[in-house]
Structures are given as structure tokens and as C-alpha cells.
C-alpha positions as CSV (number, residue, x, y, z in Angstrom):
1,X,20.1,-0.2,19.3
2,X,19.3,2.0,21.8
3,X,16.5,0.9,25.0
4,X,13.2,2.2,25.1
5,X,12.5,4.9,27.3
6,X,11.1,4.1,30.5
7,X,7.5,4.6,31.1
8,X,6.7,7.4,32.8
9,X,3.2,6.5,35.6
10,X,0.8,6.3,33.0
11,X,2.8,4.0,30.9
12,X,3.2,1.9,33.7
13,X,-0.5,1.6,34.1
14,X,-0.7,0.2,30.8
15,X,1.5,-1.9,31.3
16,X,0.1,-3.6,34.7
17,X,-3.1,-4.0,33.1
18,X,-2.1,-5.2,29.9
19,X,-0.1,-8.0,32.3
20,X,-3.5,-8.5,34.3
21,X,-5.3,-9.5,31.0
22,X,-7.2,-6.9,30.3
23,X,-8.4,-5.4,26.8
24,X,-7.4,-2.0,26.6
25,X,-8.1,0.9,24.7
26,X,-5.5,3.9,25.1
27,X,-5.7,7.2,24.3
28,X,-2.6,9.3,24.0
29,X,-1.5,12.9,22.4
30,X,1.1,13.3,19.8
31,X,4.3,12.7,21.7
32,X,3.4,10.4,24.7
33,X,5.3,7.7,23.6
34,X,2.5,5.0,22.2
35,X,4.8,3.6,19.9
36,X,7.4,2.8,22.3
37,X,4.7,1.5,24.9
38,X,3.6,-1.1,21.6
39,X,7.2,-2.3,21.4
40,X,7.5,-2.5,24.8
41,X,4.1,-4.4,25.5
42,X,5.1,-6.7,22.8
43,X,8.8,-7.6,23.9
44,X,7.9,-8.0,27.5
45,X,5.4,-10.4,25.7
46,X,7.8,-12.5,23.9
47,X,10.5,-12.4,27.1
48,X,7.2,-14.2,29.1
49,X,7.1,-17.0,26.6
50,X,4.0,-15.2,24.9
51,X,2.8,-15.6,21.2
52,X,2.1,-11.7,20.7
53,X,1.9,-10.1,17.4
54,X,1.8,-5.8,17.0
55,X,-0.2,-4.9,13.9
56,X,0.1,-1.4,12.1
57,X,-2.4,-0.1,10.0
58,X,-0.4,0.6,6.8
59,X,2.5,-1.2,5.1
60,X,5.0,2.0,5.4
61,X,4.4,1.8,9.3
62,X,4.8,-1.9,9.8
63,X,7.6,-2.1,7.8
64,X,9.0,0.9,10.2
65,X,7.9,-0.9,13.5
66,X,9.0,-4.6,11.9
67,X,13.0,-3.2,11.8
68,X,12.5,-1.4,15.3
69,X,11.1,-4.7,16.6
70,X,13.6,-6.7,15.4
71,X,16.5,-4.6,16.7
72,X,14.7,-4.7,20.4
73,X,14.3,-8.7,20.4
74,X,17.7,-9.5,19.3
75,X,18.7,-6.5,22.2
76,X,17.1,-8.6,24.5
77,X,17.4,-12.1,23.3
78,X,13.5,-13.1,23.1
79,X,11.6,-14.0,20.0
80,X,12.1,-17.0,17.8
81,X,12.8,-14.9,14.6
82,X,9.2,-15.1,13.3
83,X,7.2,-12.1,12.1
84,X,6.0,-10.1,15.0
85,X,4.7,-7.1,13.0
86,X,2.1,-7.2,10.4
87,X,-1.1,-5.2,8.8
88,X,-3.9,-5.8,9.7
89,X,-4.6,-7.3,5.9
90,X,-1.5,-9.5,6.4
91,X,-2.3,-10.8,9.2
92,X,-5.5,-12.0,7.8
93,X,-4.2,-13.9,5.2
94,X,-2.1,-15.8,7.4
95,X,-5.3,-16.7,9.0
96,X,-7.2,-17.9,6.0
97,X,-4.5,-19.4,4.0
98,X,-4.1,-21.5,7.2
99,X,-7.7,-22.3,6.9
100,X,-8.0,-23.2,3.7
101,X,-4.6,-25.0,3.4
102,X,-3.9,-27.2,6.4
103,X,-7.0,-29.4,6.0
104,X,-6.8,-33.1,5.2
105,X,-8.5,-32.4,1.5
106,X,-6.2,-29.1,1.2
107,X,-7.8,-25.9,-0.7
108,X,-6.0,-23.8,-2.6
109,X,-4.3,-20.8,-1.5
110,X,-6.2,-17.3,-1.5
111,X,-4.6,-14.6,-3.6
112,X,-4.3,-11.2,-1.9
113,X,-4.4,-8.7,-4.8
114,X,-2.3,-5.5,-5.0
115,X,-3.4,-2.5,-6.6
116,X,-1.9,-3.7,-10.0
117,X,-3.9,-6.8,-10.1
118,X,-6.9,-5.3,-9.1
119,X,-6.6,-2.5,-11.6
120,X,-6.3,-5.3,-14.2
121,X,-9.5,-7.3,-12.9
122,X,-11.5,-4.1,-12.9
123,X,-10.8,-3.6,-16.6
124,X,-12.6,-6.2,-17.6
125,X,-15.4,-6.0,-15.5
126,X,-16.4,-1.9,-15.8
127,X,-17.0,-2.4,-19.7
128,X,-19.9,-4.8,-19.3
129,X,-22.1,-2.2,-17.9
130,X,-23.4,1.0,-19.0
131,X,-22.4,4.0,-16.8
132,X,-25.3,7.1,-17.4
133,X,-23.2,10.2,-17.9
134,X,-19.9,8.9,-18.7
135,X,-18.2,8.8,-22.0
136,X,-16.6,5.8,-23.3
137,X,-12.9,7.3,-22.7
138,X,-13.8,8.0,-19.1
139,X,-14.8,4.7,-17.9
140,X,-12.0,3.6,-19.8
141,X,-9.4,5.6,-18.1
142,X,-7.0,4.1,-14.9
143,X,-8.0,7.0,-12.9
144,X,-11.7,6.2,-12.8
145,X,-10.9,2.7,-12.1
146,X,-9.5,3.8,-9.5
147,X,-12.5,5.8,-7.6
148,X,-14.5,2.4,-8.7
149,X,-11.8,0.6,-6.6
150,X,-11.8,3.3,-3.6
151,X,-15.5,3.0,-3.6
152,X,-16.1,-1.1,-3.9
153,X,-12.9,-1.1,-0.4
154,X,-15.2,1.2,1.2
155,X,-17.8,-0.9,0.7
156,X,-16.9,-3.7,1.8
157,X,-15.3,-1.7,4.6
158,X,-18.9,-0.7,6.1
159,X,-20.7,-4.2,5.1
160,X,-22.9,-2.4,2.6
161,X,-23.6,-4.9,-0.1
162,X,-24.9,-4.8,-3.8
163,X,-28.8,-3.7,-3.0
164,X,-28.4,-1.4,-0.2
165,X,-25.5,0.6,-2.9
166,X,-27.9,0.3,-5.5
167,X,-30.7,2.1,-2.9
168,X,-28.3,4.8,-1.6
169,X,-27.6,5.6,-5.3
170,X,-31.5,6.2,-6.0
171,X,-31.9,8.1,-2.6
172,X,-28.9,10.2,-3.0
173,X,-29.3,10.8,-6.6
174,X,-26.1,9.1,-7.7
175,X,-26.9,7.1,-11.2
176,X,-23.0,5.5,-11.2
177,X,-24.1,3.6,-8.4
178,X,-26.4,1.3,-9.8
179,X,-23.6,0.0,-12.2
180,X,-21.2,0.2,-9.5
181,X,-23.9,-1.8,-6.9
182,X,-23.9,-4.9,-10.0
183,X,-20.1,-4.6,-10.4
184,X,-19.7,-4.9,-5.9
185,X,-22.1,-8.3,-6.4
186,X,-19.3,-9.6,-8.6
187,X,-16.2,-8.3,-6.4
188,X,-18.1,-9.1,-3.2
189,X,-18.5,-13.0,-4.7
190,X,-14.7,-13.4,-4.5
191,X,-12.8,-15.7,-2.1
192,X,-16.3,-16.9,-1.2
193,X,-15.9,-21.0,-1.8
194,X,-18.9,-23.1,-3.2
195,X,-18.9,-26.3,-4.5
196,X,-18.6,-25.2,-8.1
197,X,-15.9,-23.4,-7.5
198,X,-14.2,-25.0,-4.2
199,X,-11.1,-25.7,-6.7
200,X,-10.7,-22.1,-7.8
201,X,-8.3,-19.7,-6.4
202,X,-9.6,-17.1,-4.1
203,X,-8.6,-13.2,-5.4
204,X,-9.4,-11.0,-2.1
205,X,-8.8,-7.4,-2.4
206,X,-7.2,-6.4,1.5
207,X,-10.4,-4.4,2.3
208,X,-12.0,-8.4,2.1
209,X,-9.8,-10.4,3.5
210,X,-10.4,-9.3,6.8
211,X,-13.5,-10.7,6.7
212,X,-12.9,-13.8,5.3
213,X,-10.6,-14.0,8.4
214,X,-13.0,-13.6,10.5
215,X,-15.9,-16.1,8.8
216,X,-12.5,-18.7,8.7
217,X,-12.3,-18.2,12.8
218,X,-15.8,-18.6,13.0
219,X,-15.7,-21.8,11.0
220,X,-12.5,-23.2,12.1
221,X,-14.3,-25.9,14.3
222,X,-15.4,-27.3,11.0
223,X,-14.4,-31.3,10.3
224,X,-10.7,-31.3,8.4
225,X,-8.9,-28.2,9.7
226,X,-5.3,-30.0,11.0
227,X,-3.5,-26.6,12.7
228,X,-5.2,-24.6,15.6
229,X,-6.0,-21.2,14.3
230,X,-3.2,-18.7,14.3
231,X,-4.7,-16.4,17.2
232,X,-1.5,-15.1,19.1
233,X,-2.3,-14.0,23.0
234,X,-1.4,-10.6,22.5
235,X,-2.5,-8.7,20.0
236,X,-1.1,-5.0,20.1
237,X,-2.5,-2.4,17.4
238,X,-0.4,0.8,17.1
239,X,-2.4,3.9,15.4
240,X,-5.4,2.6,15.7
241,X,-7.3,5.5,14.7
242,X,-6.5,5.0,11.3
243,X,-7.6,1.2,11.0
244,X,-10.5,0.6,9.4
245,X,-14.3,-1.0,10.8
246,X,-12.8,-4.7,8.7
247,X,-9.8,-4.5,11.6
248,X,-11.9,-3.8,14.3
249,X,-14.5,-7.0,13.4
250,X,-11.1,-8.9,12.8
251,X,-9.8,-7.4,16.6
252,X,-13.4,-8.2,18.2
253,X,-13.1,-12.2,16.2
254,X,-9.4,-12.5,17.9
255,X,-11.4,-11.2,21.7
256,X,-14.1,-13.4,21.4
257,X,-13.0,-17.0,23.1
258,X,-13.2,-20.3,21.1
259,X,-14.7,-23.6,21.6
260,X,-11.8,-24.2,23.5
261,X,-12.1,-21.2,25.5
262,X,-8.8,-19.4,24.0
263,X,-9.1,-15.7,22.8
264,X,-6.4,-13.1,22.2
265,X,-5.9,-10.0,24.5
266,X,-6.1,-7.2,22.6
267,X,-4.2,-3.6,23.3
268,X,-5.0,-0.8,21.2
269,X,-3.6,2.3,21.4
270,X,-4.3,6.2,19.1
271,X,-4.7,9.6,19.0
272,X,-8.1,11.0,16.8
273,X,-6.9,14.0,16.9
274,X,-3.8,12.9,14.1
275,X,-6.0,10.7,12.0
276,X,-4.5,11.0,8.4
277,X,-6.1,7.4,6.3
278,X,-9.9,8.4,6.8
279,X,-10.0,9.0,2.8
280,X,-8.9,5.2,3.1
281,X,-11.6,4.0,4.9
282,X,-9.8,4.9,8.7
283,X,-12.1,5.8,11.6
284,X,-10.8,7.3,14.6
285,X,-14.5,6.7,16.1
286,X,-13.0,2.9,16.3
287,X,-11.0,4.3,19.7
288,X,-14.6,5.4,21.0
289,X,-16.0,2.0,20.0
290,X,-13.7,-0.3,21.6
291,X,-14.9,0.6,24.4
292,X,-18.5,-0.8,23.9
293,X,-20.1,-4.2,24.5
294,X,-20.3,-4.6,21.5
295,X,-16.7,-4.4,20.2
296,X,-14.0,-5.3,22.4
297,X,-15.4,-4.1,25.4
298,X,-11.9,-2.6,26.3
299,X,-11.1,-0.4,29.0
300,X,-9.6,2.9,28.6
301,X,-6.6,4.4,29.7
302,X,-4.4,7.7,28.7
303,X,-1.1,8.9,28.5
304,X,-0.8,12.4,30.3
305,X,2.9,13.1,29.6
306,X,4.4,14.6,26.5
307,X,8.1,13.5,25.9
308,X,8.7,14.8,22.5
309,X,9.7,18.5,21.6
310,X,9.5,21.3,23.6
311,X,6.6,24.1,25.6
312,X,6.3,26.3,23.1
313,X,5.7,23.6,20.1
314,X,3.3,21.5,22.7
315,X,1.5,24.8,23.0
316,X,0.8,25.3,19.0
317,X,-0.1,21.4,19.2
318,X,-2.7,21.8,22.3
319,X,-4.5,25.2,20.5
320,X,-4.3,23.3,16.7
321,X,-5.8,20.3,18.0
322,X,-8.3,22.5,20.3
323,X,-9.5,23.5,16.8
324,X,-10.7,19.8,15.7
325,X,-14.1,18.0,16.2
326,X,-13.6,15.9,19.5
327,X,-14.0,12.2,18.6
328,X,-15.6,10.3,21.8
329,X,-13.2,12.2,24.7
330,X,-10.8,15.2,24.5
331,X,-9.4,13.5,28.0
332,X,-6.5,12.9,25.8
333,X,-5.8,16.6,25.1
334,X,-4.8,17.8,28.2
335,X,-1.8,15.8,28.5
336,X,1.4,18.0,29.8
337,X,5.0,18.2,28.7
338,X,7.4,16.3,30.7
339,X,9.4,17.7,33.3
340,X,13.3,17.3,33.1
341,X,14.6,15.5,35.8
342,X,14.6,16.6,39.0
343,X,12.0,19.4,37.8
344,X,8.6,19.5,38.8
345,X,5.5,19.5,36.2
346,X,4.4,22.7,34.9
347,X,1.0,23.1,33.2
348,X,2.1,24.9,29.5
349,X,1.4,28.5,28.9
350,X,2.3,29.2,25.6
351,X,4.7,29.6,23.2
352,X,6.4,32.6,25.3
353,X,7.6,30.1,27.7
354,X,10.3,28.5,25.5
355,X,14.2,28.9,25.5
356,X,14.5,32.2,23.3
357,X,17.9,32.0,23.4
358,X,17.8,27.9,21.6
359,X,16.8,26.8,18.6
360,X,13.0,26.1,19.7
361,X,10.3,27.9,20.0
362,X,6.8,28.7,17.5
363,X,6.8,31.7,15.5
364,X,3.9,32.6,12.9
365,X,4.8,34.9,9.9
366,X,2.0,36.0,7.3
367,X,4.1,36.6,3.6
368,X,2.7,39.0,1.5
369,X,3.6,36.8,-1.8
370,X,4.1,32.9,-2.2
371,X,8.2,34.4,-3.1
372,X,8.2,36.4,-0.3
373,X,7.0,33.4,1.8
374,X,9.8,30.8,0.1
375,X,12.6,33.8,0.6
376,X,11.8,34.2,4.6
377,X,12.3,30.4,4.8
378,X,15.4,30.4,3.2
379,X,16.3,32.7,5.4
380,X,15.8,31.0,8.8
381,X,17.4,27.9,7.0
382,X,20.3,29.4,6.2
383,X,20.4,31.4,9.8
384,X,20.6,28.1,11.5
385,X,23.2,26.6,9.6
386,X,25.4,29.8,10.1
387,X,24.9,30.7,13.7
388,X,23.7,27.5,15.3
389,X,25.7,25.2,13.3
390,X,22.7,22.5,12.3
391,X,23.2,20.2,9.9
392,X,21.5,20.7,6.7
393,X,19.8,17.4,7.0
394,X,18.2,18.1,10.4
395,X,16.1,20.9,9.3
396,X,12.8,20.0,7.1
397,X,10.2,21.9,5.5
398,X,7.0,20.8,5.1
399,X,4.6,22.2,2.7
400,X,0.5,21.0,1.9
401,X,0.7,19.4,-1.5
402,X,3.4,17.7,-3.8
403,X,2.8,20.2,-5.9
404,X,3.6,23.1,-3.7
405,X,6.9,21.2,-2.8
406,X,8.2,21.1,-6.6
407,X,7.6,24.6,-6.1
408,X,8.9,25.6,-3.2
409,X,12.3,23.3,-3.4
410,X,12.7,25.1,-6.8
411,X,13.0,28.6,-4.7
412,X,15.2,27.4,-2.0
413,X,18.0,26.3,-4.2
414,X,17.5,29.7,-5.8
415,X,18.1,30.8,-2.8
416,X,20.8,29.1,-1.2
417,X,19.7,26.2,0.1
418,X,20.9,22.5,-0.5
419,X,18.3,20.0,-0.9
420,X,18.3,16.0,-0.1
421,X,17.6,14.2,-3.7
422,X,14.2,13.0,-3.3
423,X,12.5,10.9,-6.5
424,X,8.4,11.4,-7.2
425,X,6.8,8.2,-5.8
426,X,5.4,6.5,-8.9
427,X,3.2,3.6,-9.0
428,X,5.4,1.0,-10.9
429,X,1.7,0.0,-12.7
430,X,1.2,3.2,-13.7
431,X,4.5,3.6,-15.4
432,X,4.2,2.6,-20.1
433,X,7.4,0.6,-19.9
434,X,6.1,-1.6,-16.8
435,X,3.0,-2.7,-18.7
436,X,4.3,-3.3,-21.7
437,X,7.0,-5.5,-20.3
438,X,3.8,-7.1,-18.5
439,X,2.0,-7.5,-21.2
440,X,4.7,-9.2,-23.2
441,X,5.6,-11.5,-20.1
442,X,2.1,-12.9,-19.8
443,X,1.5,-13.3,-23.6
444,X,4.8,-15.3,-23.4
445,X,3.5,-17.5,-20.1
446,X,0.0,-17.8,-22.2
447,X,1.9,-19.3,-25.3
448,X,0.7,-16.0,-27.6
449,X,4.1,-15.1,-28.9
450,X,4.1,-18.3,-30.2
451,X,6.4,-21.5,-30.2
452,X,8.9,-23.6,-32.2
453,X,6.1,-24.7,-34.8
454,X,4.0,-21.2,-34.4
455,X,4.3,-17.5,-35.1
456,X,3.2,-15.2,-32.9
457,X,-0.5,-14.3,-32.5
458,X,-1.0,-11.1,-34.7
459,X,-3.1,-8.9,-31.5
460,X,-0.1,-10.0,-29.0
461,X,2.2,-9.4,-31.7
462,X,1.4,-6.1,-32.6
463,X,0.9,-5.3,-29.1
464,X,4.4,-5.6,-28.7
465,X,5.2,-4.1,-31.8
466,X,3.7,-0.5,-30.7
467,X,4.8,-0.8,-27.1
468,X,7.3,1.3,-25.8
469,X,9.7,-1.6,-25.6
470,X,9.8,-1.6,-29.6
471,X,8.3,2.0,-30.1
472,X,6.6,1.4,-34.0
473,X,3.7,3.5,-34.9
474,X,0.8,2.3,-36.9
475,X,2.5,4.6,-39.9
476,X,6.0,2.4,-39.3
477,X,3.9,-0.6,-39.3
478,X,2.1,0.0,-42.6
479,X,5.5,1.3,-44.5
480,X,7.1,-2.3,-43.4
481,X,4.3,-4.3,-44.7
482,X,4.4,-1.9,-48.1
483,X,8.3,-3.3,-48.2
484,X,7.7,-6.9,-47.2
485,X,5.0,-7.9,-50.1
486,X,7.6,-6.3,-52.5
487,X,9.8,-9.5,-52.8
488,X,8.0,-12.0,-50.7
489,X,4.8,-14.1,-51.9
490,X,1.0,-12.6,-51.8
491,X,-0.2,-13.4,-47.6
492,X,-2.5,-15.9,-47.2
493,X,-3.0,-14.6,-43.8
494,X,-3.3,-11.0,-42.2
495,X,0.7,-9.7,-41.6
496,X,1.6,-13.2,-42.7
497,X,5.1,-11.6,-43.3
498,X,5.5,-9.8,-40.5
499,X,4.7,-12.2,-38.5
500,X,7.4,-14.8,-40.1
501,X,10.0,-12.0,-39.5
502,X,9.2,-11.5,-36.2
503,X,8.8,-15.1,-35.3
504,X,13.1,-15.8,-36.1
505,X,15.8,-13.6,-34.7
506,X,17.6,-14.4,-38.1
507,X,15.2,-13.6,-40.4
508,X,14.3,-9.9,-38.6
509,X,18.4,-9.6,-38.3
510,X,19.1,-10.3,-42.1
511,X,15.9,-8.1,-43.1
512,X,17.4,-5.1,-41.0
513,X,20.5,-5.6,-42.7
514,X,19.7,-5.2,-45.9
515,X,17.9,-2.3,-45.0
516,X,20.2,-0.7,-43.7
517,X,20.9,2.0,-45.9
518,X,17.2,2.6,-47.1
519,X,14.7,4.7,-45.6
520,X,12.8,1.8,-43.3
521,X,16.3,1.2,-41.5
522,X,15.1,2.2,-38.3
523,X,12.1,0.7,-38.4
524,X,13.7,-2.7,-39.4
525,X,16.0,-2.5,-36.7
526,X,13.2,-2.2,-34.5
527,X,11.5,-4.9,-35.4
528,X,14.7,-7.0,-35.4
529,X,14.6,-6.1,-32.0
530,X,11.5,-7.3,-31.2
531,X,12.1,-10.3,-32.4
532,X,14.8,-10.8,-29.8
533,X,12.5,-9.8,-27.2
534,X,10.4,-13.0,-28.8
535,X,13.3,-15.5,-28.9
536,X,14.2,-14.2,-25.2
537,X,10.6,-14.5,-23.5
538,X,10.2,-18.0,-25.4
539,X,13.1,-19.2,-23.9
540,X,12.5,-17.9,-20.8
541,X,9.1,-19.4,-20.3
542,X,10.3,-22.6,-22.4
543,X,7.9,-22.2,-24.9
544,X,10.6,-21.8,-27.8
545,X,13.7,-23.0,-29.2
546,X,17.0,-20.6,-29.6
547,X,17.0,-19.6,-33.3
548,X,20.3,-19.7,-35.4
549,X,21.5,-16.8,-33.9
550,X,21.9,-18.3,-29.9
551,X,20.4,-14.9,-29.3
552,X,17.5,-16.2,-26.7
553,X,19.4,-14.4,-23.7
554,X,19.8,-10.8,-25.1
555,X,17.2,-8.3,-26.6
556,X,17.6,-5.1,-28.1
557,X,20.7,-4.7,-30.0
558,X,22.4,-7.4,-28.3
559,X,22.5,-5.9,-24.9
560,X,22.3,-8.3,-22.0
């Protein structure tokens, strides 16, 4: 892999306090190279026998700065292979499972819920109350779930509990919030042990566990903890302008010494001025903050030196960011480009000082027409693969919305202009099949599908039945029952027949195949299908035996 660059002075700085001990907060424009002074703070770290841990704030990030890191330590030989980069919600598990776990009368392990699982526990919560102004389908829907979830994180976020929603709701004439402030009691009563429920397992969204973190430091002196707390003596946060105020209590926990007097030395470092997770709950005021008393107390220092494009594009950055509400200090903002070597410093002019004659340089063009705009692009594209030779995959466009960038990517291969194959992000939760095969596995786990002595349960049943794995409507349904009483005894039970088919692979098989050349052969072979997909999850969760048919390890027409 290739070294980090070396610090320029400022770096250096950084660096020589960060080795003195101190908690520092630094400030740096887009370009200055706080990423690589992170790395660099955290191997020199590790090469000093240090337990040092760099945090990011989202999972895309970390996940980034966890292969970069990795590459650097085995560069320089220093780490022990453990995880050195983690979010900030992570991180905190570690801390509390460690807490709850490693006790001489162990606890059981919290539960960090995803966005799936906390979808799921939501739906069974948001029906209990009654939401003024909302139809029935509304409150029903995923997307308002969603808000509800956006707005209990960013509760818990900002420490503003069930009674003081419920007030802000009557002063700001908001009616959804006194529901919501009853539904935050019961998500804000999670992962909190008593002693009727010290067995139970803790479900903590990530916008909680921070917390929890930090009440498990606090209480880590308590009798039956075996392991010293997991506090590492280096604590590094890249982009810290778009952690939230959880991170920064979790940070200020991790500064604050312990009984035995040991604390964590914390660096962070972040721009305001590129903040893009404040509809997540970020804060770039958290750069300002870390300075107080009553944070981390840090002391601040900034980068001055812009390594990263050129003059001209620095110019468009210093007027654009010019433009946007200082947050604490602009000190930050009148960092310069970086002199080649052997050159001396030059303050930027503007954009007129670039290489005319190169590839760089800022120009603005108003289009008269969203084509005319997509055709003048296509243009330059095409102008810098012809007489500048680029590669077609180091030029980007970047557009405001997803939207605009089906649009868009539809006019330039009009046009012209090869494309990189991108797919849609999709939230695998969000997708039919996904919970239908979700829905089938926990019925299956849960015994509803039934058993070796049992038919299926007739909701779970039919649940599968109309799911996109199987694909029968309620008419299909009705036409197979209309055919199964024909030659079968009255039910004594509800879909008594129905059941019994799809309870054996054998029976559904035989059915469809002596339907197979009436009008219902479609529909039986559907539900012959299904019944595989019984037989299959039985066997798989051992709650089954393999019919006549061995067919326990295929579903849906015999297809592995």
C-alpha cells in the first residue's frame, strides 16, 4: 500500500501534542489531510505499544478507514490483528456486552437492533395508540414507521424523554407527539435491567446504546465485573462533525479518569463546513463544544494547508463555503493550497490562476433547458476522452437527487457516453420476497408450519400461501377449496383440506398431478410448491420429518 503523506507543520503539531497527552480538537478544510493524520495518529499508536481505537461516524466510513488501517499496520508490522476501527455505536456495544457479560453471575447479551428489527418492533407498538389526524392505512404504512423511528433516535439523541416530548407537542402544536411521547417511554425502557427483567435480553436501538455505554462505565466499579473496562488510550474520531450529542457523552465518559485514575486521550478531528448526517442527528456544533469544560475540554488546533486538487477548485471551495453559517470559528477557512516543492506559498486568487492549458480549472455554465444542460456535459466528457486521453472511469458527474441521476445517465448514453453499471441501493427489508422468506423462516423456528404430528397453523399458512414465494390470490385460494370438498370429506375444521395438502409434499404433488390438465393446474402446482417450502423449513429447523418424497432439501419445482 502506499505511505501516508508526510505532515506538512500543522500536522506535525498535532501530532506532538497528541504524543504529549493532550485532548485535542482539530479543525481542518476539505483537503488538509485529517483522514490521513487519524491513520497516522493511530499507527504511531499501536507502533508505541498503545491500545488506540479510530472511530468513524457511519458504517460506510469505518468500513473505508477499517481496510485502509489494516493495509498501514501490516505496512508497518504493529497491531495485534484486533479491530482498530469502529462506530461509534459499535464501539459501545463492545463496552456493554463486556459489562453485562464478564461478571461472575453473567447477564445476557444486549441486542443491537438494525433498521429491520426495529421496523418489526415498531409495528407492534404504533397500533396501540390512537394517532389524531392519521388514517388507519397511514400509521400502518413502513414509511411512517420510519419518521416514528427518525424521531424516537433523535430523541434519545438530545436526552429528551417521554414528558418533556409530550410538552413540546402541546407548545408547538404537534398532536402526533403525545402518542409518540407514550410510545419513547416504551422504547426508552429498553436495555434498562431491573430485577424483573434482569434475565431478559436487552434490544438497544444504536442511537441508545451509547448511553447505556456510558451508565456501564459509570457503574463498572460495581461488585461482579471480572474484565477492566474496554477504554483503549487513544481514542481518535475522524469526521466528527457528523457524530451525534450520544458520541460526544460516550467521548467525554472515555476522558473522564476512573477509580483507578485511567481515562482515554481523545483526538478529534472535522470540518463544519462539510457536515452531510445532521438529518441523522449529526452536529457540527460538537467541534465547538469540545472545547468547553464541560465536554472534553480539548484544545484546538487547525490544519492550514490544502493538499488535494488544485487553485482554481480551492477557490470555488473557499467562496461556496464563505456562503455557509460559521459554526464556532471560520479559522479553519483560510487554509491555503500547498506549494509544490521547492515553491513558495501563494495566498489563492481565484479560479483565473489555474493551468488553462491542463485539465483543471472551474468553469460555470447556466443551460437554458435541463437537455441543453445534459448535452453540454456530454460534451466536455466526451472532449476529455478525445483530446486529453482520460479514462472513462476517472471522470464523474454528480447531480442533486437520485432522481435527477436516472435522468441524467439516461441523456448521456443518448449522447455518447459510457456509463459504469451502478444498481439502486435497496433496503433488503424493504424488498416483498425478503419478508416473505422472513416471515416463513420465523413461523418455521416458532413451530407454526407445523410438525410430524401437526399441520400447519391456518394464519401462517395462508401467509405463505399469498406470499410472493407461492404467489396465490385470495380468488386462487377460494377456487382450490371449491375443488378440494368435491371428493374429500365435509371439514371439521376451517381449510381442513388445505391444510392436509399442504402439510405432505406427496399429497400436494399427487393433487397437482391430477390436475394437471384442468383449469386449477397452476394453482395446484403452486401449492405443491409450497408444500416443499414446508417439508424444507421443517427440516431445516428440525421440526419435521422428510415426507415420502425425500424432498426436504429442494423447494419449488424441485430446484435446489
Amino acid at each position: 500500500p502506499a505511505p501516508l503523506p508526510a505532515p506538512d507543520a500543522s500536522g506535525r503539531a498535532v501530532l506532538e501534542r497528541a504524543a504529549a497527552g493532550a485532548d485535542l480538537v482539530v479543525l481542518g478544510a476539505a483537503g488538509t489531510g485529517k483522514t490521513c493524520l487519524a491513520l497516522r495518529l493511530l499507527c504511531d499508536a499501536l507502533a508505541l505499544g498503545r491500545d488506540a481505537l479510530l472511530l468513524a461516524p457511519t458504517r460506510t466510513r469505518a468500513d473505508s478507514l477499517r481496510r485502509r488501517a489494516a493495509r498501514l499496520m501490516r505496512a508497518r508490522g504493529v497491531g495485534d490483528g484486533a479491530v482498530r476501527v469502529r462506530t461509534p455505536a459499535g464501539y459501545a456495544f463492545t463496552v456493554l456486552t463486556t459489562f453485562l457479560t464478564r461478571r461472575r453471575d453473567p447477564l445476557p447479551a444486549p441486542v443491537l437492533l438494525a433498521g429491520a428489527e426495529e421496523d418489526a418492533a415498531l409495528a407492534h407498538l404504533v397500533g396501540v395508540e390512537h394517532w389524531p389526524g392519521l388514517p388507519p392505512e397511514a400509521v400502518a404504512s413502513r414509511a411512517f414507521r420510519t419518521e416514528l423511528r427518525s424521531l424516537l433516535a433523535r430523541a434519545g439523541e438530545l436526552k429528551v424523554d417521554a414528558d418533556r416530548l409530550a410538552a413540546l407537542g402541546r407548545e408547538l402544536g404537534i398532536p402526533v407527539w403525545g402518542p409518540a411521547s407514550a410510545l419513547l417511554r416504551t422504547w426508552d425502557a429498553q436495555g434498562r435491567p431491573t430485577a424483573r427483567r434482569r434475565s431478559e435480553t436487552r434490544g438497544l436501538d444504536t442511537a441508545r446504546i451509547q448511553d447505556r455505554a456510558v451508565e456501564a462505565l459509570e457503574d463498572w466499579d460495581a461488585p461482579g465485573v471480572l474484565d477492566r473496562p474496554p477504554v483503549p488510550d487513544l481514542v481518535v474520531v475522524d469526521d466528527y462533525q457528523d457524530c451525534t450529542a450520544a458520541t460526544a457523552r460516550l467521548l467525554s465518559a472515555l476522558a473522564r479518569p476512573d477509580a483507578a485514575g485511567r481515562r482515554a486521550r481523545v483526538v478529534v478531528l472535522g470540518a463544519p463546513d462539510v457536515a452531510v448526517e445532521p438529518f441523522r442527528g449529526g452536529a457540527p456544533s460538537l467541534l465547538v463544544e469540545a472545547e468547553d469544560d464541560s465536554g472534553l475540554a480539548a484544545e484546538r488546533l487547525t490544519l492550514d494547508a490544502v493538499h488535494r486538487g488544485n487553485p482554481a477548485l480551492h477557490a470555488v471551495w473557499r467562496d461556496q463555503a464563505g456562503r455557509v453559517p460559521v459554526t464556532g470559528t471560520a479559522s479553519h477557512r483560510g487554509a491555503l493550497m500547498a506549494a509544490a516543492p521547492g515553491e513558495p506559498e501563494a495566498p489563492v486568487a481565484g479560479a483565473d490562476e489555474a493551468d488553462s492549458g491542463g485539465p483543471g480549472g472551474a468553469e460555470v455554465v447556466v443551460a437554458s433547458s435541463p437537455a441543453q444542460e445534459a448535452a453540454h456535459v456530454a460534451r466536455m466528457l466526451r472532449g476529455e476522452r478525445i483530446h486529453r486521453s482520460t479514462p472513462w472511469d476517472s471522470m464523474a458527474v454528480i447531480v442533486r437527487s437520485a432522481g435527477r441521476a436516472q435522468v441524467v445517465a439516461r441523456e448521456l448514453r443518448r449522447r455518447g457516453v459510457p456509463l459504469a453499471t451502478t444498481a439502486p441501493a435497496v433496503l433488503l427489508r424493504a424488498e416483498p420476497a425478503t419478508g416473505a422468506i422472513l416471515a416463513t423462516a420465523r413461523a418455521a423456528l416458532a413451530g407454526r408450519l407445523g410438525g410430524a404430528d401437526a399441520p400447519p397453523e391456518r394464519p401462517s399458512a395462508l401467509d405463505l400461501l399469498t406470499s410472493p414465494l407461492v404467489g396465490l390470490s385470495s380468488l386462487d385460494l377460494r377456487r382450490l377449496r371449491r375443488r378440494l370438498r368435491l371428493d374429500r370429506p365435509a371439514e371439521a375444521l376451517p381449510d381442513e383440506n388445505l391444510l392436509a395438502a399442504l402439510d405432505s409434499p406427496g399429497a400436494a404433488s399427487a393433487l397437482a398431478e391430477g390436475l394437471a390438465r384442468e383449469p386449477l393446474a397452476e394453482q395446484a402446482a403452486r401449492l405443491a410448491a409450497a408444500a416443499r417450502i414446508v417439508s424444507a423449513a421443517r427440516a431445516a429447523c428440525g421440526t419435521g420429518d422428510e415426507d415420502e418424497t425425500g424432498g426436504s432439501g429442494t423447494v419449488d419445482g424441485g430446484r435446489p
